[in-house]
Phi, psi and omega in degrees: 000138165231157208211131168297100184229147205293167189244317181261128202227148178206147181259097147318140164217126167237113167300074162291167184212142225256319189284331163255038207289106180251309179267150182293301170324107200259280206238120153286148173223156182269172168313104175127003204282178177228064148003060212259011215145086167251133174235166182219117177233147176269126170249325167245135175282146195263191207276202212266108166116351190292092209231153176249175166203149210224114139180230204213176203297155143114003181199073164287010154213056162285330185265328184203148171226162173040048158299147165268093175282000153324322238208152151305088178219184164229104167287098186248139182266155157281000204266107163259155176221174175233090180327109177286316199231171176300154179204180183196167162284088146305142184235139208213100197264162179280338163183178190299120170278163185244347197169153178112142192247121170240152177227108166281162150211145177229136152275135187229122151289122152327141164292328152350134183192131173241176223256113188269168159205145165228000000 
């Protein structure tokens, strides 16, 4: 049997700190990429009411919305998506922090692909 299957895969990982957060835009993808897996861990808690969404420009809570970045957690989205055009992970806050550590990470594929046989 033969099968087309993508090959190339890579884990972005980006650290933020929520009080020097200026541009929204976390992780880039090139066109065509494949989204397999976004996650968000609170590593330091942000302040009291604080909450994000998670996704990319024109649908800023495609992977997650009204996370609570109060508290120490891990957040994983279920969402895959595919990049029409270059795209990046927007984090979008409900309002300005004073404090709090965030680690997105997302795994992705090239759109690339080669001809497997098993």
């Amino acid at each position: 049997m033969k099968q087309r299957v993508h090959n190339l895969s890579y884990l972005a990982v980006t650290a933020i700190a929520l009080k020097d957060l200026t541009d929204n835009d976390t992780i880039a993808f090139p066109q065509g990429a494949e989204i397999f897996n976004v996650s968000l861990e609170v590593e330091e808690a942000g302040d009291v009411g604080l909450n994000a969404n998670l996704g990319i420009v024109g649908s800023e809570d495609l992977f997650a919305n009204d996370i609570d970045l109060s508290q120490k957690a891990h957040h994983t989205s279920s969402v895959k998506y595919t990049c029409k055009d270059k795209g990046a992970i927007k984090i979008t806050l409900s309002k300005p922090a004073t404090k709090g550590k965030v680690v997105i990470r997302a795994l992705y594929f090239l759109p690339s692909t080669i001809l497997a046989e098993y």
